[in-house]
N, C-alpha and C positions, 0 to 999 in steps of 0.2 A: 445394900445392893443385892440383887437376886442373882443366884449361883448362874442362872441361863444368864444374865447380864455380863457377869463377870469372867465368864468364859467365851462371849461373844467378845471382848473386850482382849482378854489375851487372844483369840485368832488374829483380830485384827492386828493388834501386833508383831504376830508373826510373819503376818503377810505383808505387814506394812515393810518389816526387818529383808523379807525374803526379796520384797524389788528392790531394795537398796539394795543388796545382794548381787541380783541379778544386773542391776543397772553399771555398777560398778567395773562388775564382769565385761559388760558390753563395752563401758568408756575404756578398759585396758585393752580388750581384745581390738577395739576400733583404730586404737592408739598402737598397738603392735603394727595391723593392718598398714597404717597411716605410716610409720615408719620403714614396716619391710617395702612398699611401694615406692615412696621415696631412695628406699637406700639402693631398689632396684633397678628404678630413674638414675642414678645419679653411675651405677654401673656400665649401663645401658647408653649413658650420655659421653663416654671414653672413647678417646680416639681406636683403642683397641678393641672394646665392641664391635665398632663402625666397622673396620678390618674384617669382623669376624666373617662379616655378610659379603663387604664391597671387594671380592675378591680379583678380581680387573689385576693385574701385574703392575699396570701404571699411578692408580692409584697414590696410593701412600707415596712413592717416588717421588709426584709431579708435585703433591705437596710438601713435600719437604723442601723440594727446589724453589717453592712459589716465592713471594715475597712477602703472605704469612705467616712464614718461618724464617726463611735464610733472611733477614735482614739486620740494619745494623742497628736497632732498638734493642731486642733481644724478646720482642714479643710475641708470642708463638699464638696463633689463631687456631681453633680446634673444629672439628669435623662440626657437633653442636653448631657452632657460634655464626656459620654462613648458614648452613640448609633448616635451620629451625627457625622460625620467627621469635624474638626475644622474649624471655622470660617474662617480662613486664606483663604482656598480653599472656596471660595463664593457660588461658581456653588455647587462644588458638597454637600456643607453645606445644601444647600436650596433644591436643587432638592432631595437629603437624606429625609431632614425633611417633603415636601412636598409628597413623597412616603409615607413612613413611618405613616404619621397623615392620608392620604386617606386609609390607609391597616389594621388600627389601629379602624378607625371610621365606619368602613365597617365591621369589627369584633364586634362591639361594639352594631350595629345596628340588625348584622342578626345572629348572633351563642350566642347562651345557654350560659354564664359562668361555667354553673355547668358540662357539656358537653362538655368541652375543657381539653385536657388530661397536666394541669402545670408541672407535674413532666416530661415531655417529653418533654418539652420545656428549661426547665431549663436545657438540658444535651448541653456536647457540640456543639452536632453536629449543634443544632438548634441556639444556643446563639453567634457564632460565626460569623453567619449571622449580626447580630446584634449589632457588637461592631466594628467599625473597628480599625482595629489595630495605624492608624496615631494620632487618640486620643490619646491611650495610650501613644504613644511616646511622645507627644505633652508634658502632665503632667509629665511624668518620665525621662527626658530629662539625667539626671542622671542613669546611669545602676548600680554601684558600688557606694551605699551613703555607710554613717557609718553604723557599726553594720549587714554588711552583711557577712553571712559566706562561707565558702570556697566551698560549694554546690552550694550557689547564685551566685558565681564569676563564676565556671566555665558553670555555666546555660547561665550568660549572656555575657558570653567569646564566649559560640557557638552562641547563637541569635545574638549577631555583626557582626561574621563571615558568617553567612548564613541566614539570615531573608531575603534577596532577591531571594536567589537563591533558598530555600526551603521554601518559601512562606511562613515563621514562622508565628506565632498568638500570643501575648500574653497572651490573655486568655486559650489559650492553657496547661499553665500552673497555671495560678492565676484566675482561674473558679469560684470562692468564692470573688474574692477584690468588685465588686458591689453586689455582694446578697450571704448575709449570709448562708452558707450550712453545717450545723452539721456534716454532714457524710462526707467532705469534709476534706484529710489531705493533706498539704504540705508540705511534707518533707519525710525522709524516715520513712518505714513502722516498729515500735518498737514489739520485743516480738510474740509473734504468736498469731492468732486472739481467744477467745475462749482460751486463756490458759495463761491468764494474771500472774503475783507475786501471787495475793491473792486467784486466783481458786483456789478450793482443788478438787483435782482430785485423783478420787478414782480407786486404780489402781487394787483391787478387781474384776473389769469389764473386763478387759483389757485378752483377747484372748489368751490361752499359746500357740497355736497352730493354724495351717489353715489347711483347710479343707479338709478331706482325699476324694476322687475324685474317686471313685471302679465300674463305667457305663457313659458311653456317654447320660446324663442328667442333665437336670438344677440341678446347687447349688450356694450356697452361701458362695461364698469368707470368710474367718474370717481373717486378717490384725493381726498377733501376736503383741503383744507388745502394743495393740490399743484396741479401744472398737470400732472401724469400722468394718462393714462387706457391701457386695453387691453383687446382686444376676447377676450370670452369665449363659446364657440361649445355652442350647446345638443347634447348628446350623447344619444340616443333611448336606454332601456334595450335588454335584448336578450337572446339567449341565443348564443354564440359557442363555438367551440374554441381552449381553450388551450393552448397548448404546439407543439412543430414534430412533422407526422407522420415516419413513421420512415425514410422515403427522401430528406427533408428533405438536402441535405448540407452538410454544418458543423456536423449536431445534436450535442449534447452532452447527458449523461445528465441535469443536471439541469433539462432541457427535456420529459424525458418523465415519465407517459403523455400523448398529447393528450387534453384532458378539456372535458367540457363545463362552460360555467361559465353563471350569467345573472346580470346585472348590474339595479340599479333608474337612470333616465336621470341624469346630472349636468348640469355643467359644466364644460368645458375649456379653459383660455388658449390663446390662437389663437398664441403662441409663448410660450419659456421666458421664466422670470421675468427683465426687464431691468434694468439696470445705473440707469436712470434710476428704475424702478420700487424696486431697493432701497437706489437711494443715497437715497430719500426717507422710506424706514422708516429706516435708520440717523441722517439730520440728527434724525431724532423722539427716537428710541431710545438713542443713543449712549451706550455707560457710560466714564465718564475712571476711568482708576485701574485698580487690580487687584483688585476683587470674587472671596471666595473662590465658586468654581462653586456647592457648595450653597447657599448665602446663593440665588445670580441662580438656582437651579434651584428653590428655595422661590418667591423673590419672584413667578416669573413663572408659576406654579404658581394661585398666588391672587388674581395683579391680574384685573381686571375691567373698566380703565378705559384708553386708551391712554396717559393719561400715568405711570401707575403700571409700564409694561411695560419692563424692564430689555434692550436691545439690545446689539450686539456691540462689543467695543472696537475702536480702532482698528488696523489690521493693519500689520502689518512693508510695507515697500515700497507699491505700488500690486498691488492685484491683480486688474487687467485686465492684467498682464503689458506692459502698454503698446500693448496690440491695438487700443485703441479703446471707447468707452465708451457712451454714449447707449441704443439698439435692440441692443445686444451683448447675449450671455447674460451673467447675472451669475454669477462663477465662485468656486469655491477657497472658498467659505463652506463648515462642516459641516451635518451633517444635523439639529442640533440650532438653528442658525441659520436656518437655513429653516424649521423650525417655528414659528421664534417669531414670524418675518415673516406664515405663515399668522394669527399668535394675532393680529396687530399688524393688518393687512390688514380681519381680520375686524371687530376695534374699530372700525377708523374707517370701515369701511362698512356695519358692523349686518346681515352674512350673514355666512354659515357657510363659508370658504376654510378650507382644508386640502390637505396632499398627497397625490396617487391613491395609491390600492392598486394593486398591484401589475396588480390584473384588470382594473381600469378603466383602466391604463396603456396594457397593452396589445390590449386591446378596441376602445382610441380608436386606436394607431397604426394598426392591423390598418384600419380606418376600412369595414369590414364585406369583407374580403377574406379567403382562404385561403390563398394565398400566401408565398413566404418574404420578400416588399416588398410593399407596395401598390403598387406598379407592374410591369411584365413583364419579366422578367427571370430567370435562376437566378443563383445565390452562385458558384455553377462557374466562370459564364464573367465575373466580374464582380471573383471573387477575384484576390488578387496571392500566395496560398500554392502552394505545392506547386512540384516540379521543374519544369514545364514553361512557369512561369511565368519563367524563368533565360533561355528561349527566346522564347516568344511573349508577349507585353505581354495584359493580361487588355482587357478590351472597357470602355468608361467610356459609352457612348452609352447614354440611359435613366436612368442612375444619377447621374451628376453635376446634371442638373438637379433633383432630389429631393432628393439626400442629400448633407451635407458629410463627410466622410470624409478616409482619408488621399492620393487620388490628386487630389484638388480645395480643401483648406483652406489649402494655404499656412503648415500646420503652428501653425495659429491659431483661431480661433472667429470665425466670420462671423457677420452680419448676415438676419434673416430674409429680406431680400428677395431672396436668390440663389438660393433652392430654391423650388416651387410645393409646395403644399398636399396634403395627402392627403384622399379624397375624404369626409372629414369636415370639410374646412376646416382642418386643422392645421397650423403649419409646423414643421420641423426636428423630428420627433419622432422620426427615426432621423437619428442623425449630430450633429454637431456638440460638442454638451454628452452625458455620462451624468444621467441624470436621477434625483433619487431618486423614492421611492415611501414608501408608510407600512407595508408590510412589513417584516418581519424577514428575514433570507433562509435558506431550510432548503434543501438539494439534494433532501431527497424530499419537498418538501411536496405536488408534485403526484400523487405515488405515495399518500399517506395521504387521496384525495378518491375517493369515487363518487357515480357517480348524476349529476345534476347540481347542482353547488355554487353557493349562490345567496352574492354578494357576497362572497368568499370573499377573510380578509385573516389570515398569518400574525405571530403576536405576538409568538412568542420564539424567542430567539440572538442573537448574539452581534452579528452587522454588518445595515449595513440592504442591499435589493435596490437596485440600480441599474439602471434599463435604458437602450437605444437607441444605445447605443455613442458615441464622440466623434471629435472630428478627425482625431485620429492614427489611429482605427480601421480594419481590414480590413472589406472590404466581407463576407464570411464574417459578423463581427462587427456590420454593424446590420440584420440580420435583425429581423424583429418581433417572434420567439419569444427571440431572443438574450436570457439572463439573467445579470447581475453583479452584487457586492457592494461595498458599501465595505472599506476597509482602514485604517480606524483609527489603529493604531499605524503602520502603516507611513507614512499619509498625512499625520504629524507626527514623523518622524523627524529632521528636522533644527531643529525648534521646541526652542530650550534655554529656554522659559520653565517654569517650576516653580512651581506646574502649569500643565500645557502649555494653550493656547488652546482652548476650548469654542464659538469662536465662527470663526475661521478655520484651512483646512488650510495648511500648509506646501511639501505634497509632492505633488498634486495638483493639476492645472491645467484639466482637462476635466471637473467636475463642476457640475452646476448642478440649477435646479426646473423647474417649471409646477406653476402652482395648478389644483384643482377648486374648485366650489361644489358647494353640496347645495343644488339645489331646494326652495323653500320649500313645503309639501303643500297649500298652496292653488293654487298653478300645474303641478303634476306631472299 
């Protein structure tokens, strides 16, 4: 062998030697890598980490009180084990957690604690984000253990049958199992809220009579039988423009044509129906048991008489959401609910309440303005949509003292005394609750009008109109022209009763009334 051979012959060796070398280098350094990552995963995955970020005061607390701690197994559920999706799924375990710890650490960094609205986060809308649901499955693998009762079976008799097809949640229901919430009930709702066994209720108070009504002028409902009253503000007929004109911005096509409408005068509650107002039709009304719907849609069809009138059962949980109760909007009843309170209302005070049509809805909020609010302002500078709002914070000055919305509610339903009046005397008729109406909702119904349409109230389709927009709403959205519908099915998608509730929504938090009167024709 030639010396050039044999010294080609040792390089190659040495370089063959130097990647093994180097390769070796790599699989430990990769295998270090591999190690410190995991060992900083598994750091990083500590209830006490989580702490480091989630620094909320209630936090840690509500879990420890949850019943993935305090219970009598002894098995303790950890921060991990809800908000990440299970280990099983790798990918989406880690890219969760690695979201989630940059969103977390970036909060931690640049926003106030004191400044962060916890109560708004804790609701479902936001926490659901936050949990997914294949965790739950993962640990409860079991739907029906011991000691579950015939409410829980048929809960998770529907969640088996439709958890894919209507995107179920389980926290949708069990909103409390990671963080303790007092005001939180799961089960059905006992007794009437405020009129517990041991109240004493002094019935000294309580109204013999409602209120004799002798001029086309505000008065004050008095509720016989009750110690409720509420002030009903005389509304002049008229002839107005409905709908938003077309430079409007936020309109939406089923806001056009603007048309003219004339209305004959009513009456309008000077706020939405209240929680005191209809926890006193329900102590009347209550029905125990489960009445098929036709049966309660006959009965209440043909009574005459207030005690003859068939009212809603009692609702899963509380549904003030635990916001507060008293002058609160009353919430989460259907629209068939609220009628019957108008039917109930009317009994026991010998007029004629019912829900606005749609025109007299918004006739009254409009409160004889042209405007996209009764007050000064555009939706433009007011809105929180569009790119530039990524940069510049939309104007709240003018608006928050009028309207509850989503830059002022606390992600809640407030009290009428935080807004002033529209120059009708109204309160909260943009903002706070959607309110129904006794239309049907058609997207052309204002396109199939001319001329000017006297009284005008749509009868058929399918959901009813809603207006005024609610808490969580964009201010874009409580325009005066702003028009919405119910949703029905959707507003009962997690209801597993069969058949489902006629008298409360499930999935729905933001809707609520206001009654009219019809002027008696000796005072008009």
């Amino acid at each position: 062998m030639s010396k050039r051979a044999r010294r080609k012959g040792r390089t190659g060796k040495k370089l063959h030697q130097r990647k093994g070398f180097f390769l070796l280098v790599g699989i430990f350094i990769g295998i270090v890598f591999v190690a410190a990552l995991y060992q900083t995963s598994v750091y990083f995955s500590t209830n006490e980490s989580c702490m480091m970020c989630h620094v909320h005061p209630h936090a840690e607390e509500s879990w420890m009180l949850s019943v993935h701690v305090n219970n009598s197994s002894g098995v303790m559920v950890n921060c991990v084990d809800c908000h990440l999706p299970p280990k099983d799924d790798t990918w989406g375990h880690y890219t969760a957690k690695i979201s989630l710890g940059l969103h977390d650490l970036w909060g931690y960094l640049t926003k106030d604690p004191a400044e962060i609205d916890w109560d708004r986060k804790s609701e479902l809308e936001h926490a659901v984000k936050y949990t997914p649901n294949e965790s739950c499955v993962k640990c409860h693998q079991n739907l029906f253990p011991q000691g579950i009762n015939d409410d829980g079976i048929t809960a998770h008799l529907y969640y088996e049958e439709n958890a894919k097809k209507l995107d179920l949640q389980c926290i949708s229901c069990h909103l409390d199992a990671g963080h303790y919430n007092p005001n939180y009930s799961h089960g059905q709702m006992v007794g009437i809220p405020g009129m517990t066994g041991s109240a004493v209720v002094d019935t000294s108070l309580f109204f013999k009579e409602s209120t004799v009504v002798t001029s086309f002028a505000n008065y004050s409902e008095q509720i016989p039988g009750t110690a409720v009253s509420f002030g009903m503000i005389a509304i002049p007929g008229g002839t107005f423009k409905m709908g938003s004109p077309e430079k409007e911005p936020f309109r939406k096509p089923d806001e056009s044509p603007q048309h003219e409408v004339s209305l004959d005068p009513f009456f309008m509650a000077e706020v939405e129906t209240t929680w005191d107002m209809f926890w006193s039709f329900y102590a009347e009304t209550m029905s125990e048991g489960r009445t098929p719907p036709e049966t309660v849609y006959a009965n209440n069809l043909n009574a005459t008489e207030v005690d003859a009138i068939s009212g809603p059962t009692p609702p899963f949980g509380y549904p003030d959401q635990g916001w507060g109760q008293g002058d609160r909007p009353a919430i989460t009843m259907t629209h068939y609910a609220a009628e019957t309170f108008c039917q109930w209302l009317s009994e026991k005070t010998g007029k004629k309440y019912r829900l606005p049509t749609e025109a007299e809805w918004e006739y009254a909020a409009r409160g004889g303005t042209e405007t996209a609010y009764f007050f000064p302002g555009s939706p433009k500078d007011f809105s929180a949509q569009g790119f530039m709002r990524t940069l510049f914070k939309p104007k709240t000055e003018g608006i928050t003292s009028n309207v509850i919305y989503d830059k002022n509610s606390d992600g809640r339903t407030q009290p009428p005394s935080l807004v002033m009046p529209n120059p009708f005397g109204l309160k909260n008729m943009l903002g706070n609750v959607m309110e129904y109406t006794s239309d049907r909702y058609d997207p052309n119904a204002y396109a199939n009008r001319s001329g000017v349409t006297h009284n005008p109230q749509v009868t058929e389709g399918e959901e009813w109109v809603v207006r005024g927009g609610l808490y969580s709403s964009d201010a874009s959205d409580v325009r005066s022209a702003s028009r919405s519908y119910t949703q029905h099915d959707a507003w009962l998608r997690t209801d597993p009763q069969q058949p489902k509730s006629i008298w409360w929504y499930s999935d729905i938090k933001g809707v609520g009334f206001r009654v009219v009167c019809e002027p008696d024709s000796a005072i008009q």
